[in-house]
ZAMARGU-4260 file (C-alpha; in steps of 0.2 Angstrom, whole numbers, plus 5000, padded with zeros to 4 digits):
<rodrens>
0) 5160/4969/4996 | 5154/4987/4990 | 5166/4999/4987 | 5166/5016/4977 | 5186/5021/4974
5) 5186/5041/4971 | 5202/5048/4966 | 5195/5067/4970 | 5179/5078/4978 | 5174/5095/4975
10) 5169/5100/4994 | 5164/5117/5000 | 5171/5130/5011 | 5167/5147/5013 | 5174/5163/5022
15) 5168/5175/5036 | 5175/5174/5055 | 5158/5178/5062 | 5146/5167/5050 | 5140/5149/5056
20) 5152/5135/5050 | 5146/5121/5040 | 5131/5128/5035 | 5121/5119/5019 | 5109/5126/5008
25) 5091/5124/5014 | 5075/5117/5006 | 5068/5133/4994 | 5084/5141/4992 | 5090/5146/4974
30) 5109/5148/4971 | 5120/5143/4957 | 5135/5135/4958 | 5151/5140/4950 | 5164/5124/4950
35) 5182/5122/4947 | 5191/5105/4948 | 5207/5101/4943 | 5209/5098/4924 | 5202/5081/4915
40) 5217/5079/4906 | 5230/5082/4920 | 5240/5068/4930 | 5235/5075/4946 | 5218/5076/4951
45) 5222/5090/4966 | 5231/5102/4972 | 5244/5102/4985 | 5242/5117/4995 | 5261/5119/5003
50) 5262/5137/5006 | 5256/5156/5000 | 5250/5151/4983 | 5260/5137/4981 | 5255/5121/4972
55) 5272/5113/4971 | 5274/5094/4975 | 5282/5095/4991 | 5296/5084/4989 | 5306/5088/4972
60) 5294/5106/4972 | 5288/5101/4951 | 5277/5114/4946 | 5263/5100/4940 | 5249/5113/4933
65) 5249/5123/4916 | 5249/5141/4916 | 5231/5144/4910 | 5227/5136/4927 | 5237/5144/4940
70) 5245/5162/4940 | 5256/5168/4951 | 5248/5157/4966 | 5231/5162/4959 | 5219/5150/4953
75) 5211/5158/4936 | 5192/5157/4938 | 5187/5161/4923 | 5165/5157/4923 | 5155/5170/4921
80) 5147/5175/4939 | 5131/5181/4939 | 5126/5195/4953 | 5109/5201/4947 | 5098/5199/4963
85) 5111/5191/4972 | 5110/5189/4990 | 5124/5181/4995 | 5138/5170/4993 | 5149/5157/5002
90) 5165/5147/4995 | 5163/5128/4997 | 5180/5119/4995 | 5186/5100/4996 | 5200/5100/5005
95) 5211/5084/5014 | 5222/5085/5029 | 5233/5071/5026 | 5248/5080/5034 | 5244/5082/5052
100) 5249/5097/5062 | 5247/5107/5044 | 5240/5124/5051 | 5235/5141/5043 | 5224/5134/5029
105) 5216/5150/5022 | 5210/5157/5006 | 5207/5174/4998 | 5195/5180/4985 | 5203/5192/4973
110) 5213/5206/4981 | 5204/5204/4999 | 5208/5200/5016 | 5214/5181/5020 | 5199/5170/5027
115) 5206/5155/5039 | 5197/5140/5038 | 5187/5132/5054 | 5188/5114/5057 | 5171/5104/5062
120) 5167/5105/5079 | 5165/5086/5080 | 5184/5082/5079 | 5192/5083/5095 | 5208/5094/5099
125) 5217/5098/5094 | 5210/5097/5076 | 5224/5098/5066 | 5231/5079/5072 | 5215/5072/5065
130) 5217/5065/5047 | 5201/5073/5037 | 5193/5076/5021 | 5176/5087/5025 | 5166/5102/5016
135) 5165/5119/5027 | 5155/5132/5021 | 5160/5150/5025 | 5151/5165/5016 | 5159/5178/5005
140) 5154/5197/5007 | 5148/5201/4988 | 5158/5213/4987 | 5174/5203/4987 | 5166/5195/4971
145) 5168/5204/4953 | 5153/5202/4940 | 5159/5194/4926 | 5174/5181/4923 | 5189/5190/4934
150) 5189/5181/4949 | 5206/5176/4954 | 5204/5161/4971 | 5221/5161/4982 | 5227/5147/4994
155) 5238/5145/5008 | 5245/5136/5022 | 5260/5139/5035 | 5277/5134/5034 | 5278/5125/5050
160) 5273/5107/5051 | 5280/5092/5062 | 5290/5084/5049 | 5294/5098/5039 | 5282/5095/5025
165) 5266/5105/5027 | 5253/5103/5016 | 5233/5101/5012 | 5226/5094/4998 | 5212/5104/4986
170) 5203/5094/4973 | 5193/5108/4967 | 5180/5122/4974 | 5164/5128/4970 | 5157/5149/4972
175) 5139/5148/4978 | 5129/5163/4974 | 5111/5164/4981 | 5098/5173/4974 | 5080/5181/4979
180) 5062/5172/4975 | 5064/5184/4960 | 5076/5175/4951 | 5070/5163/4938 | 5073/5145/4940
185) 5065/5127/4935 | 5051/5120/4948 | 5043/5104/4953 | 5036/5093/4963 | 5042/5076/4970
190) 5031/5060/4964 | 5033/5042/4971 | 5030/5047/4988 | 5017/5059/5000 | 5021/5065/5018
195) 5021/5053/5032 | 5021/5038/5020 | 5030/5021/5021 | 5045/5019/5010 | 5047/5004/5001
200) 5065/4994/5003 | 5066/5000/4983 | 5057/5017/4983 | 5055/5026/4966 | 5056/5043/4966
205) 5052/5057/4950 | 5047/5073/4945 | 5028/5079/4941 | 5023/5096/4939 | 5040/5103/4929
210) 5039/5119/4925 | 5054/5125/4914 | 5069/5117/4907 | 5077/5105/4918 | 5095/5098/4915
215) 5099/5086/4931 | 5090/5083/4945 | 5101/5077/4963 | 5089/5068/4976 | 5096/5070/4994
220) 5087/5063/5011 | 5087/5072/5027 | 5092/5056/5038 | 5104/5048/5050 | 5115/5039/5040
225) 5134/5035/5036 | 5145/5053/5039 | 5153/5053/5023 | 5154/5071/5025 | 5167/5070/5036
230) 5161/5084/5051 | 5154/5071/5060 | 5136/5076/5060 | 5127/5060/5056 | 5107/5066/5056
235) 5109/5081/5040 | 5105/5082/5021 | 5117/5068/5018 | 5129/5072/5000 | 5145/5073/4996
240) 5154/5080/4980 | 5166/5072/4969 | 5172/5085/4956 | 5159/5094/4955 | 5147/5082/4954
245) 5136/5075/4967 | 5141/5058/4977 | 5134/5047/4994 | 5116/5054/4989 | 5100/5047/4986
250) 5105/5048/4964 | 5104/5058/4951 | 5095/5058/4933 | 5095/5069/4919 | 5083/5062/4907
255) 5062/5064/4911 | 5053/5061/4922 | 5070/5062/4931 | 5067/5045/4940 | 5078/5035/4951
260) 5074/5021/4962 | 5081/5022/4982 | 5086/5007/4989 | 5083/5010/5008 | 5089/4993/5012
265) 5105/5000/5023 | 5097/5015/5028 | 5097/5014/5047 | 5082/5016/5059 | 5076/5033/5062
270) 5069/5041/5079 | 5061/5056/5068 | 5055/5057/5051 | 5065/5056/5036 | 5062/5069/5023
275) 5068/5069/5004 | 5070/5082/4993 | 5079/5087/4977 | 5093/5098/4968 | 5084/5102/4952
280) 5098/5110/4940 | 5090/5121/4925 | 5097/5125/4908 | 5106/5141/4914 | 5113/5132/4928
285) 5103/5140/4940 | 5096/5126/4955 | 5082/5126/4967 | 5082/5116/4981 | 5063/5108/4980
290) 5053/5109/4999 | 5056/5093/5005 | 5042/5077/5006 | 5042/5076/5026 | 5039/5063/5039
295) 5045/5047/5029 | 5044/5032/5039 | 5052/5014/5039 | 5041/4999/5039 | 5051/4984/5038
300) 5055/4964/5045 | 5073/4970/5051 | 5081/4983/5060 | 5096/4993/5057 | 5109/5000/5068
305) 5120/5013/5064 | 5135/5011/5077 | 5147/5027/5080 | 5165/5027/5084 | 5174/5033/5098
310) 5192/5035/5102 | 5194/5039/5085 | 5215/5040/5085 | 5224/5054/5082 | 5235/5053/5068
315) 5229/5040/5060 | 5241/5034/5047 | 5245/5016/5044 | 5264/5021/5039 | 5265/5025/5059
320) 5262/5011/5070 | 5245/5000/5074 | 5230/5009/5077 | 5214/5006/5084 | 5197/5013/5089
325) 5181/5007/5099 | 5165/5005/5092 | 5148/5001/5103 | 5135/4990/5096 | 5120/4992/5107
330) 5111/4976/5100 | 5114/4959/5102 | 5126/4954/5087 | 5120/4936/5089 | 5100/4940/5081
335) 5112/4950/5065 | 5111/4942/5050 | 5125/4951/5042 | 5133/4969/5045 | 5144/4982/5036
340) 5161/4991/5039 | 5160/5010/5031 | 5174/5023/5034 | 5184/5032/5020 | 5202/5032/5018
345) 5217/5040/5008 | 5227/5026/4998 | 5220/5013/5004 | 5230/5001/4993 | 5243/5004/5006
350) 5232/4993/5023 | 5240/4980/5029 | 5226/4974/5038 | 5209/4978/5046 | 5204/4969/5060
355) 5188/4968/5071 | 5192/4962/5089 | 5207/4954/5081 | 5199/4943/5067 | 5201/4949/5048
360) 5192/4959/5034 | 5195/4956/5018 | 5199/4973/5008 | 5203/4971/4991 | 5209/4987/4986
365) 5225/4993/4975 | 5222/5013/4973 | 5237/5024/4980 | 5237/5042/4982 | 5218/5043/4980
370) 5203/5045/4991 | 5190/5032/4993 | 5173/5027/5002 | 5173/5011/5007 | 5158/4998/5011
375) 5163/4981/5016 | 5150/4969/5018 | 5152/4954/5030 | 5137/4939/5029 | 5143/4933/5047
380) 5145/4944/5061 | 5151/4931/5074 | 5165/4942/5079 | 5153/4954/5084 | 5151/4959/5102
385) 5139/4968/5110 | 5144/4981/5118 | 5164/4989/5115 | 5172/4983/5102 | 5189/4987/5095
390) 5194/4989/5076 | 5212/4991/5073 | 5223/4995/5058 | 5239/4985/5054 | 5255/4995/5051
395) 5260/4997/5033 | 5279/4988/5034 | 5293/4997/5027 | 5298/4992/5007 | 5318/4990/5004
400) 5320/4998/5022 | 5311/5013/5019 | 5294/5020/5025 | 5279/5020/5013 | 5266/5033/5011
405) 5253/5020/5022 | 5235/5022/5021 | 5225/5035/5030 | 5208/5035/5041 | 5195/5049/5038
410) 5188/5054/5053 | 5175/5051/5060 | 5182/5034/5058 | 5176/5019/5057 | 5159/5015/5056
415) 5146/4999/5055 | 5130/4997/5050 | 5123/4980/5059 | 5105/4969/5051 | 5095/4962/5064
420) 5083/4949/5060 | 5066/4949/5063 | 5052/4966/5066 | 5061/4973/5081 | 5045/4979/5086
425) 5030/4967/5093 | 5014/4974/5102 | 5001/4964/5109 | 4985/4966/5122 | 4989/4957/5139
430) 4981/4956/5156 | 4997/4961/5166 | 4994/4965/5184 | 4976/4965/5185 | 4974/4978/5172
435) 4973/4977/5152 | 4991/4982/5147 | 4998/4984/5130 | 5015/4971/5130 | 5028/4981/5120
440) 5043/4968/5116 | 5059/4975/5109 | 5075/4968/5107 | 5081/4972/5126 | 5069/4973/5133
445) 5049/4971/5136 | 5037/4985/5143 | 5021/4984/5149 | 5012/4998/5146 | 4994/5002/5157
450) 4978/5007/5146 | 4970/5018/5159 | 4986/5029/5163 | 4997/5027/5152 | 5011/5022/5163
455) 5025/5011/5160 | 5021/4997/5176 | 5035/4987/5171 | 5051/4987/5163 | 5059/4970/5163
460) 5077/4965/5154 | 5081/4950/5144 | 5087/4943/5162 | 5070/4945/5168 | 5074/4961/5180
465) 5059/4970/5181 | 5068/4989/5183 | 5049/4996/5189 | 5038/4983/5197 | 5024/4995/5199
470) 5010/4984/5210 | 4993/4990/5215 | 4991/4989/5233 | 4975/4998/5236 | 4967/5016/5238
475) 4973/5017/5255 | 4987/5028/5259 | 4994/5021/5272 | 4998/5005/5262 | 5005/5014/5247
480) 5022/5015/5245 | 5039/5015/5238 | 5038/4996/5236 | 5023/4995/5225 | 5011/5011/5220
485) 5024/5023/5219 | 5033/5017/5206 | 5030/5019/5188 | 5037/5030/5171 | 5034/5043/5166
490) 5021/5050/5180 | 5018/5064/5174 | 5003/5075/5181 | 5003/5075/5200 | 4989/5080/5210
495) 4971/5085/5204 | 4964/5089/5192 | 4972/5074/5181 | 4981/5067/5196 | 4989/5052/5189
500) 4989/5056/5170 | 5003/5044/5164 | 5005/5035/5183 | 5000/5017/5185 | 4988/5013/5196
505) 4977/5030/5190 | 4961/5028/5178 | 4965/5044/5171 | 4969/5042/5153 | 4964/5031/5137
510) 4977/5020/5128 | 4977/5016/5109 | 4987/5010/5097 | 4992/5020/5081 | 5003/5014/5070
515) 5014/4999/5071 | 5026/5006/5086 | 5017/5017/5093 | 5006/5022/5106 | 4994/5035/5109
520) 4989/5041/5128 | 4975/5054/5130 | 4968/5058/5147 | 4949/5059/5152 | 4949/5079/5152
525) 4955/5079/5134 | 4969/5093/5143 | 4987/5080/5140 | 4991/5070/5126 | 5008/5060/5125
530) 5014/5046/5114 | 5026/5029/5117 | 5036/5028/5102 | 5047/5013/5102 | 5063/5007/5091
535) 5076/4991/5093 | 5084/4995/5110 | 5074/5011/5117 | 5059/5022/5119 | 5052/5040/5117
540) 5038/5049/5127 | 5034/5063/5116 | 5023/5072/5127 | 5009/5084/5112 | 4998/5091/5124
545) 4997/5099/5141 | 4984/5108/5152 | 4990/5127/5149 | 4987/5131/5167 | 4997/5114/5175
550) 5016/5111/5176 | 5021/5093/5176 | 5039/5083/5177 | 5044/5069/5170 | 5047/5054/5184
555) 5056/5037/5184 | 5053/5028/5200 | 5058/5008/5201 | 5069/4998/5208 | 5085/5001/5200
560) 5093/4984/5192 | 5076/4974/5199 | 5084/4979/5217 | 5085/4992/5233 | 5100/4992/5235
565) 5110/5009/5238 | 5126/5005/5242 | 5129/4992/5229 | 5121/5003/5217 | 5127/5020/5205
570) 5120/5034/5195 | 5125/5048/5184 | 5123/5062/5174 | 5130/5072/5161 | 5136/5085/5172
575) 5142/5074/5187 | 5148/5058/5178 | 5150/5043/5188 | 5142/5044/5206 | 5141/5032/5221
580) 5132/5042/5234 | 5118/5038/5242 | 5106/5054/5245 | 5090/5049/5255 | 5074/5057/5250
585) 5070/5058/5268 | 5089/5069/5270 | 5097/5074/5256 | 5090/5071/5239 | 5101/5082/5226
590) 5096/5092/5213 | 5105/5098/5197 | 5102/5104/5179 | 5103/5086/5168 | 5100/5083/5149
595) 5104/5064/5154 | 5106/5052/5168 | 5110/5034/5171 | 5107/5021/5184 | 5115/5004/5187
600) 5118/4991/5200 | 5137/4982/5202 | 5140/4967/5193 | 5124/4968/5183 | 5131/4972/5165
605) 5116/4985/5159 | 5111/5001/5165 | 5097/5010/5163 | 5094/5029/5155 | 5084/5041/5153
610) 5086/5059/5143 | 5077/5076/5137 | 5081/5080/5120 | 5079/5099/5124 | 5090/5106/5138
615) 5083/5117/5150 | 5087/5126/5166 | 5071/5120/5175 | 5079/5109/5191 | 5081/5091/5190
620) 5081/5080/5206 | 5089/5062/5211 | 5086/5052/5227 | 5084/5035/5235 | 5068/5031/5244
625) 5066/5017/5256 | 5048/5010/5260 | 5054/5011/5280 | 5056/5032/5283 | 5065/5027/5297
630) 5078/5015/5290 | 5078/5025/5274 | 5091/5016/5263 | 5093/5003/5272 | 5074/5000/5272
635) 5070/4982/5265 | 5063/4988/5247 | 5061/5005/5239 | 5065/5013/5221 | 5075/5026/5214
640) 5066/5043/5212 | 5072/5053/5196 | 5064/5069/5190 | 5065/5080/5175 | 5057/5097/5181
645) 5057/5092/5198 | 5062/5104/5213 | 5069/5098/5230 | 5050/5103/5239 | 5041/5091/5228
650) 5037/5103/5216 | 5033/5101/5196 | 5041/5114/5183 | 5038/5108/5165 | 5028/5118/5154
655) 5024/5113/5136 | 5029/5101/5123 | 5042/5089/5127 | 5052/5074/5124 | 5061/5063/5131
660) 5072/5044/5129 | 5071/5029/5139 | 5082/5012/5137 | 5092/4999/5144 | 5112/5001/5139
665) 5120/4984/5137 | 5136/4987/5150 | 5137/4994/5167 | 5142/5012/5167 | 5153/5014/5180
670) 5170/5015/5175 | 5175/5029/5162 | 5178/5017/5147 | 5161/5013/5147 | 5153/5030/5151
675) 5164/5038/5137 | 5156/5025/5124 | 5138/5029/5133 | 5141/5048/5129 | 5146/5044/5111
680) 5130/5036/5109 | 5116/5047/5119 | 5122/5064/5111 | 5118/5055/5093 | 5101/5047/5100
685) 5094/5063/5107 | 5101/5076/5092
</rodrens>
């Protein structure tokens, strides 16, 4: 077990009621960073906020700071701020909600105006019953800021709260002030890696090129990872503060050439390219944020999976009652070799019991009244399910007949991080219906991709249903059909010139591999360009290229669950949700405005999706099609017929650059349970 016990952070907030919440400092910004925790030598290591400037314990209300630290409810800042070419500034504080339903958390710089802080959009309502611990950024106007060490910082929160003891907790806060290119700062450049590289499992990373006098140097990776920040947002600049000092980043040095070494080994698989920068901290305090090293990739004999909680409890105090949460794994826990358990906590020394469907993981932990990260390593996930699974906390027992403080569950909750064995990626060349194919196997599933279009001409699950089935029945029309030439993914150009481009069945298009899951489709004309890009359990059709003059759409047209079968089957989108109907091209096909749809068959646990990262308001279209016009769905074969850009007159309407997600979800989604878990994992997939 890995485990780092904190018993503060420094996190950032800052104040405006029209400025973007959240915010963090970009890649060539310059700013500097004026910090105040609580003091080294002081018992407490926070603040409690229980009311207008008042820092009191809420119990026996002991004044617990010294006078050269708080006046009058005013926090003495005494650092000298800097102005000169100053052009702007934002508050960034650390705060904790531990006392639920606490509202009216606010703050003023010197004499101003109150400035109420936001809570991340990622927690659900209502916010304030969700235990957190997160770092919002609001700016401050430059004019509420004196030059010079006069600033005076002010807290508050309302009286009211559900058991009569409001309060937040502060461990400290940081004054960011941004400067123009002007300003003088330290430069660099990264060394150990070049765009588009391969990282290593243990990556080195250092400075070259130093120009002026460097004192620390922070590395931090633009990735999906753990959400130790607390807002939710798992793809960011991933770091955290822990009194002023950097935490849950890539690491730090202060010695030349400021070198580290990044162990990637727990980093989970990426659908976009990771990038890597640095913080580089000068002698006068002043730090540049370094343009980042871009397009980092993972080459490794394992995956990763990143699993994201849901039905994150409201509350979530173990002095309370039982709690529990769900958590989908999307692979198949039996090919894991060993997995992780992540969340953060308040006094943790107070659980009495984590359990993952209802076996137990060890905690050793005896910190009270104290914030920790937590990273629990478990060699044998046999417990594991795939698909829903529920972790629950015990409840904390009473001691002499009394209620203990209990532990306390950041949101976003629980998380895991889940080793698969094995490269979860294998291409090969095959013959697969009469034509060269490229035979893509993932750990779902295995596609077969057709050299000379492009085109997906079969999609067959671990069960052996083949949810396309494309078959070549010949060039005459009359014998083509919903049954056989029809079907295919993504299909994209329809009618000349390029008929076919991304179709199978259609010699439109060259098919080459580049790289070790990927593949690259250009047509004849040299007019379209798209890639396959495949991961664990899914795909990507990035289309790069299109012909300026042509619209397209993006089709998936198979046999739903290896079947035709409409009135044993469902579909659904994010609009509509679950839906039974059965619209017949040939009568009523529908047609909406979807980001994502899903399609499944009764009492076949996994559904298929599809999705487009970039909503639009182009019309998207859903119908059944029988291969008999006149028996329609109750023809003897057929396919589904989904299109992105698709109008109801068989019409396409996409223009440009695009991309989309394709993969098999390993439970039926149609019962709300399921499609909740489905939603938790799509909206991550396609940020």
């Amino acid at each position: 077990m890995t485990k780092t016990t904190l018993t503060g952070i420094v996190l950032i907030l800052s104040f405006s009621l029209h400025s973007k919440l959240y915010a963090q400092p970009q890649p060539g910004d310059t700013f500097r960073d004026y910090v105040w925790t609580t003091p080294d030598d002081s018992p407490y290591k926070f603040l409690r906020v229980i009311g207008d400037g008042d820092y009191r314990e809420p119990v026996n209300f002991k004044e617990v700071y010294p006078q050269e630290c708080v006046e009058n409810g005013w926090i003495v800042f005494n650092q000298n701020v800097d102005l000169k070419r100053a052009v702007k500034a934002e508050l960034q504080v650390e705060f904790l909600l531990s006392h639920d339903e606490t509202s009216g958390f606010a703050a003023k710089v010197n004499e101003n105006d109150w400035h109420y802080f936001t809570m991340p959009d990622a927690v659900p309502e209502p916010k304030i019953n969700y235990l957190q611990h997160n770092y919002p950024i609001i700016p401050v106007p430059l004019e509420e800021i004196i030059e010079g060490t006069e600033n005076r910082i002010r807290f508050r929160v309302d009286s009211v709260q559900r058991f009569g003891m409001p309060q937040h907790i502060l461990y400290g806060f940081r004054l960011r002030v941004y400067y123009d290119e002007s300003k003088k700062h330290a430069s660099a450049k990264i060394k150990g890696i070049v765009d588009g590289q391969l990282l290593q499992s243990n990556q080195n990373l250092e400075l070259t090129a130093v120009k002026g006098k460097i004192k620390n140097v922070n590395y931090v990776a633009f990735s999906q990872d753990i959400n130790f920040e607390g807002d939710g947002i798992y793809r960011q600049w991933h770091y955290t503060f822990y009194r002023g000092k950097y935490q849950n980043h890539l690491g730090t040095s202060s010695e030349k050439p400021f070198h580290i070494i990044w162990n990637t080994g727990w980093l989970p698989d990426q659908n976009s390219g990771i990038e890597v920068s640095a913080f580089i901290t000068d002698e006068t305090e002043i730090t540049y944020f370094l343009p980042p090293v871009k397009n980092l990739k993972l080459k490794r004999d394992y995956s990763v999976e990143l699993c994201f909680p849901s039905k994150i409890p409201q509350r979530w105090s173990t002095r309370e009652k039982e709690f529990e949460e769900k958590i989908f794994i999307t692979g198949n826990p039996e090919n894991a070799k060993t997995f992780q358990l992540v969340f953060t906590s308040w006094s943790p020394g107070y659980l009495n019991g984590i359990y993952i469907n209802d076996w137990l993981v060890p905690t050793f932990d005896d910190c009270n009244y104290c914030y920790s990260t937590h990273r629990i390593e478990i060699p044998r996930p046999y417990f594991l399910k795939q698909g829903i699974n529920s972790i629950k906390t015990g409840q904390t027992p009473r001691k002499f007949g009394r209620m203990v403080h209990g532990a306390e569950i950041i949101f976003p909750g629980m998380m895991l991080l889940v080793k698969y064995k094995n490269n979860p990626v294998e291409i090969s060349e095959v013959e697969w219906k009469g034509q060269p194919h490229f035979k893509v196997e993932i750990r779902n599933s295995t596609w077969y991709i057709e050299k000379m279009s492009g085109g997906c001409s079969s999609l067959i699950d671990r069960e052996g249903r083949d949810w396309i089935n494309f078959n070549k029945t010949g060039d005459n029309s009359p014998l083509m059909s919903s049954d056989s030439d029809y079907r295919g993914m993504p299909n994209l150009v329809f009618r000349d010139p390029d008929n076919g481009v991304g179709h199978p069945g259609f010699n439109q298009c060259t098919t080459t591999r580049i790289s070790e899951n990927e593949l690259l489709v250009v047509s004849k004309s040299g007019k379209w360009q798209f890639r396959w890009i495949f991961h664990a359990h899914h795909a990507e059709i990035k289309v790069d290229k299109t012909d300026e003059s042509r619209k397209y759409w993006f089709l998936y047209e198979g046999p739903s669950a290896g079947k035709f079968t409409p009135g044993n089957q469902f579909w659904g989108t994010d609009t509509d949700g679950i839906r039974t109907d059965c619209p017949s091209i040939y009568k009523n096909p529908q047609s909406g405005n979807w980001q994502w749809a899903f399609f499944g068959m009764r009492n076949v646990k996994i559904s298929l999706f599809v999705a487009q990262k970039q909503k639009d308001d182009l019309p998207d279209y859903f119908s059944y099609m029988g291969n008999d016009p006149e028996k329609q769905n109750l023809s003897t074969d057929g396919m589904t017929v989904f299109g992105f850009g698709r109008g109801l007159k068989t019409s396409p309407e996409l223009l440009g650059e695009n991309h989309f997600f394709i993969g098999l979800f390993p439970i039926p989604l149609n019962n709300a349970d399921n499609l909740n878990s489905f939603k938790t994992y799509i909206s991550e997939l396609i940020k």
